[in-house]
C-alpha positions as CSV (number, residue, x, y, z in Angstrom):
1,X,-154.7,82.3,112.8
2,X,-157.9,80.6,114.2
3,X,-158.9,77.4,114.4
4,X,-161.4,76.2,111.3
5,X,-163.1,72.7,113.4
6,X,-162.0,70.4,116.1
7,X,-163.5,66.9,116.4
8,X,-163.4,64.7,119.0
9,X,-163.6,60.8,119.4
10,X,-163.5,59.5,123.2
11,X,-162.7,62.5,124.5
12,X,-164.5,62.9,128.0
13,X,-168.5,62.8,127.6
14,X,-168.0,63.2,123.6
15,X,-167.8,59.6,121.9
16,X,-167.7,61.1,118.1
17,X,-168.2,64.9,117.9
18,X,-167.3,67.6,115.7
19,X,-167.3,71.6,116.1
20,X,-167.3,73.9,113.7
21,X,-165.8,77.8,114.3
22,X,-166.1,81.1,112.8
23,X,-163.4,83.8,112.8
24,X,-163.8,85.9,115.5
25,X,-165.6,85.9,119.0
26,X,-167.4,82.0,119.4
27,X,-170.0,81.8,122.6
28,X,-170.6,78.4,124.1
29,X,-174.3,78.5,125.7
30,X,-175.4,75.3,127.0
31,X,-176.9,73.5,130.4
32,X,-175.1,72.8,132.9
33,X,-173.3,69.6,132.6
34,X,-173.4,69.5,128.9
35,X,-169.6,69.5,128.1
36,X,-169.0,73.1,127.1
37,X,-165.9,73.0,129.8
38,X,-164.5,69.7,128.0
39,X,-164.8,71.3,124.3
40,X,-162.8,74.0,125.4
41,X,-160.3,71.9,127.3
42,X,-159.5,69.9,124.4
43,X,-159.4,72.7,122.3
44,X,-156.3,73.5,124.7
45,X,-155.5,69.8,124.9
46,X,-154.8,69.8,121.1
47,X,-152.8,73.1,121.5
48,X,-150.3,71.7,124.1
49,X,-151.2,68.3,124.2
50,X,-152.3,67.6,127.9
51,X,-155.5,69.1,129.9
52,X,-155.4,72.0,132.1
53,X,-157.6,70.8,134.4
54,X,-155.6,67.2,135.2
55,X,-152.7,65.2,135.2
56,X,-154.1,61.8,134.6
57,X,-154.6,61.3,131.0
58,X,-156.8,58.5,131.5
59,X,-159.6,61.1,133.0
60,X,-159.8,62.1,129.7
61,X,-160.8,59.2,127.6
62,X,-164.3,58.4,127.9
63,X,-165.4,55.8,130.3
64,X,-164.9,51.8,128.9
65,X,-162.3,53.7,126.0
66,X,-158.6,52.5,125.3
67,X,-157.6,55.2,123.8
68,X,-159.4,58.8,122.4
69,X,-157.9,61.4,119.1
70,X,-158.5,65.0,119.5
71,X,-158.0,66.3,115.5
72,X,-158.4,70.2,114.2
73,X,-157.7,72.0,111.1
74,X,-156.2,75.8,111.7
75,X,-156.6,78.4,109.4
76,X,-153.1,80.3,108.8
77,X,-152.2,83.3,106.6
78,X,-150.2,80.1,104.7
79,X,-153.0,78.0,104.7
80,X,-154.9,75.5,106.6
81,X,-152.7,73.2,108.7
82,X,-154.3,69.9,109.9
83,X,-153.3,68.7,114.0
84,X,-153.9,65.6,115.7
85,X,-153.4,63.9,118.6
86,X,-154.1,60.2,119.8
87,X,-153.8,59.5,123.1
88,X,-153.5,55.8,124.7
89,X,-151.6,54.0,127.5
90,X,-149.2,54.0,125.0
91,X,-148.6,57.5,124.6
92,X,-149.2,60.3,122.5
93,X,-148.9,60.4,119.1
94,X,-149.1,64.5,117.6
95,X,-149.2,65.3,113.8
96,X,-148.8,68.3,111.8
97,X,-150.1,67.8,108.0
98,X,-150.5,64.0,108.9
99,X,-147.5,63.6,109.4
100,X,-146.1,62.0,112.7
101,X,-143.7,64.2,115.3
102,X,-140.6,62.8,116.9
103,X,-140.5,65.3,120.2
104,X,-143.9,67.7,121.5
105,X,-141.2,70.9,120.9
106,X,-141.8,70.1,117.3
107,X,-145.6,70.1,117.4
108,X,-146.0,72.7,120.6
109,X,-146.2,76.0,119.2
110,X,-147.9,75.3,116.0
111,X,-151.2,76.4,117.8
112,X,-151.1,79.2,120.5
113,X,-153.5,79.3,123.0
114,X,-154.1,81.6,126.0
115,X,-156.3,79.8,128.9
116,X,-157.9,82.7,131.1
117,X,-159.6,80.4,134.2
118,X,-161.0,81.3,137.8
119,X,-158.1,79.5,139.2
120,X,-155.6,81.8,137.1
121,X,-156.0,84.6,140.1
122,X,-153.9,82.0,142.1
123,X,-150.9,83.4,140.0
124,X,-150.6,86.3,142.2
125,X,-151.0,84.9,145.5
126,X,-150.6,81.2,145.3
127,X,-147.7,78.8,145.2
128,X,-144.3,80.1,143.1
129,X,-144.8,76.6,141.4
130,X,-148.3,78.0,139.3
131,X,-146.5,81.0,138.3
132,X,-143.7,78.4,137.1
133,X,-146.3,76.8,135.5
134,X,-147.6,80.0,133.7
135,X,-144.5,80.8,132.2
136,X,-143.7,77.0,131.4
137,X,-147.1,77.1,129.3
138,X,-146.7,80.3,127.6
139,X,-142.8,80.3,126.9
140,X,-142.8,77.0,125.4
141,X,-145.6,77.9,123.0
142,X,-143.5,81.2,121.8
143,X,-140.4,78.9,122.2
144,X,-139.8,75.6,121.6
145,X,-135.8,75.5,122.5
146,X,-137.7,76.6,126.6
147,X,-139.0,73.1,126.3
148,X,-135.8,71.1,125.1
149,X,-133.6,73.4,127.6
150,X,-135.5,72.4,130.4
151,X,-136.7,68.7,129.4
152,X,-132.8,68.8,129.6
153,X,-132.3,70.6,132.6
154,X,-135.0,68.1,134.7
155,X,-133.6,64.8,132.9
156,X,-130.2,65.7,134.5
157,X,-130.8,67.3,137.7
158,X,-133.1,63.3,138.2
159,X,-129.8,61.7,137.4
160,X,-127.6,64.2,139.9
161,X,-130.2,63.3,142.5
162,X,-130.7,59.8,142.3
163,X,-126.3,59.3,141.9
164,X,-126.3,61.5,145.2
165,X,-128.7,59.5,146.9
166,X,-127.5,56.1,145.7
167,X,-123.6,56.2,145.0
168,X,-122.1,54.4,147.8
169,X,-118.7,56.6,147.4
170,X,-119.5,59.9,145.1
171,X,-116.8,60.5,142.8
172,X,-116.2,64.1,142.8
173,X,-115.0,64.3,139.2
174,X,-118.0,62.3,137.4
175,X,-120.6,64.9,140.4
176,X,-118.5,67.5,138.6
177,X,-119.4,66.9,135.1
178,X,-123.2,66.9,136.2
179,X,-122.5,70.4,138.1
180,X,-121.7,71.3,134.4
181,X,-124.2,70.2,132.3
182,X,-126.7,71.0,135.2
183,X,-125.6,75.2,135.3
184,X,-125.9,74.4,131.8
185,X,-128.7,73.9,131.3
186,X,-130.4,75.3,134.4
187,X,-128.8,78.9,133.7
188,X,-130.6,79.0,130.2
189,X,-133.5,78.0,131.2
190,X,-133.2,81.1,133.3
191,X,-132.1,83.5,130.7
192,X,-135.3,82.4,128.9
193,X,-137.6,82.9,132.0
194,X,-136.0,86.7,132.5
195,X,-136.5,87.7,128.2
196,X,-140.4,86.4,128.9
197,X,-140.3,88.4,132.5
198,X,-139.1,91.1,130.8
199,X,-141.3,91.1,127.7
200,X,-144.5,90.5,130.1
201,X,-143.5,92.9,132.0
202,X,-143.4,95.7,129.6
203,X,-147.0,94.8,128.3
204,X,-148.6,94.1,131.8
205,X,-147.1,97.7,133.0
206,X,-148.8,99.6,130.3
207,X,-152.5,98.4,130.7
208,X,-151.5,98.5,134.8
209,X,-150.6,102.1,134.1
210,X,-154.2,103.1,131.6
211,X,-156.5,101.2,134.3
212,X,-154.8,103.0,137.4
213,X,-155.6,106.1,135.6
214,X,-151.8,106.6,135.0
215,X,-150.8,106.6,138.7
216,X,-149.2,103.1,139.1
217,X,-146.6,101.2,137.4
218,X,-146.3,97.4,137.8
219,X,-142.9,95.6,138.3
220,X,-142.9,92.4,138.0
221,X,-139.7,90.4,139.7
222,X,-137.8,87.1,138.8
223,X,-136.2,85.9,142.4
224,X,-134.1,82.4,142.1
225,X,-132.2,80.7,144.8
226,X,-129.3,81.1,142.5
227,X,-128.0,84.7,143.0
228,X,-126.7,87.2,140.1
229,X,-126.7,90.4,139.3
230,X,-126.9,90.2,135.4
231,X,-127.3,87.2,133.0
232,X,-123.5,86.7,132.3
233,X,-123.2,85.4,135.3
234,X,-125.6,83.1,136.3
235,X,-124.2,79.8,135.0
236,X,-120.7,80.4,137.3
237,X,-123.1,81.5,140.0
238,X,-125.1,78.2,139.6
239,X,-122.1,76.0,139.9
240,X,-120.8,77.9,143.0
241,X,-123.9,77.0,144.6
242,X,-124.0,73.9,143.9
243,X,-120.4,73.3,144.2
244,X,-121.1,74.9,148.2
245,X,-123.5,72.4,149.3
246,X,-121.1,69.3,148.3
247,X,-120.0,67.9,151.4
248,X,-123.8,68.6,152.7
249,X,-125.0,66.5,149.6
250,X,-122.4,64.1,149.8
251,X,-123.5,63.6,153.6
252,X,-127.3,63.9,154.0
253,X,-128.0,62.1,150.6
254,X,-130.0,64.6,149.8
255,X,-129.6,67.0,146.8
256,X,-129.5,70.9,147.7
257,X,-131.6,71.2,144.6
258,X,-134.9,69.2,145.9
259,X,-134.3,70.7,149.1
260,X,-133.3,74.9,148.5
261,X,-132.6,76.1,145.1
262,X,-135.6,76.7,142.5
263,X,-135.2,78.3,139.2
């Protein structure tokens, strides 16, 4: 798979652009300030539909724009498939073989991409939340039931934190049948996350092991606030925690989940 051309309409400093590729290595040499950074960000952008560099999509249509299309054509073993995005206030709007996309799981995957930045050494000693991030990115590419599982997961755990905060008397039973879907959800999200730990894992620990002149082995550890001791049991182990902190919930208004318990 590589990717044939992208072209670009309003996208940063590029108001009608096109790029052409060859298979194989492709060198960007430019001046400073000439928009080699912004080709390769959409190039990501039309992978999994947003920037890597920020979260306000209107930074990325160019200055006096509504609205800006990043379009490509990849090259697979099938054939070449067409991608497009438009981007507005509106929303985005992706297409495979132009033809439109009811939910980003359907079109993220299509076109993998692996970003390797300066900021990427913060995975080992920055915040838990950009190694959340990584795997996010990555599993959801390789994965597009990730990205339902925990659109789900977040749309729910919202709605269990805003009924906690709100409710003027919780009803246990209806909290209950959030508990549920919540450990639901939430424990296959982390079933997901520990296959993709496990799989890294095994590749990262053999180039550790050739470039430590095979004296090292790297282990690489998924740690939740929601303890288990194999996969089996995390959903009942998810509810138990949750169904712990009830009266504490109930009480503070405040959801153990925003305050303790990260997946």
């Amino acid at each position: 798979m590589w990717i044939q051309k992208i072209a670009l309409k309003n996208y940063r400093n590029y108001l009608n652009n096109e790029l052409e590729f060859s298979p194989g290595l492709n060198v960007f040499i430019g001046k400073n300030a000439q928009g080699k950074t912004n080709f390769l960000e959409a190039i990501y952008f039309l992978s999994l539909t947003r920037s890597h560099r920020t979260r306000l999509d209107k930074e990325l249509i160019h200055f006096q724009e509504k609205e800006l299309r990043v379009s490509g054509n990849l090259q697979r073993s099938t054939g070449v498939v067409p991608l497009e995005i438009d981007l507005s206030s509106k929303g985005r709007v992706t297409k495979i073989n132009h033809l439109k996309q009811a939910k980003l799981s359907d079109y993220i995957g299509v076109m993998t991409v692996v970003l390797f930045a300066p900021e990427d050494l913060q995975l080992i000693k920055g915040a838990p939340s950009l190694r959340r991030k990584f795997i996010d990115i990555d599993l959801g590419q390789i994965k597009p039931v990730y990205l339902s599982d925990l659109s789900n997961y977040n749309h729910v755990l919202k709605q269990r934190n805003t009924y906690l905060k709100t409710a003027e008397k919780v009803d246990i039973d209806f909290l209950a049948v959030l508990d549920e879907q919540l450990a639901d959800f939430g424990s296959r999200v982390m079933e997901h996350r520990l296959d993709f730990i496990a799989n890294l894992e095994k590749e990262a620990d053999r180039y550790h092991y050739t470039i430590s002149d095979s004296v090292e082995h790297l282990k690489i550890h998924y740690l939740s606030s929601v303890p288990f001791d194999k996969k089996s049991d995390i959903k009942e182990q998810f509810l138990k925690t949750l169904e712990k902190n009830h009266k504490r919930d109930i009480f503070k208004k405040i959801p153990v989940l925003v305050r303790t318990v990260m997946i």
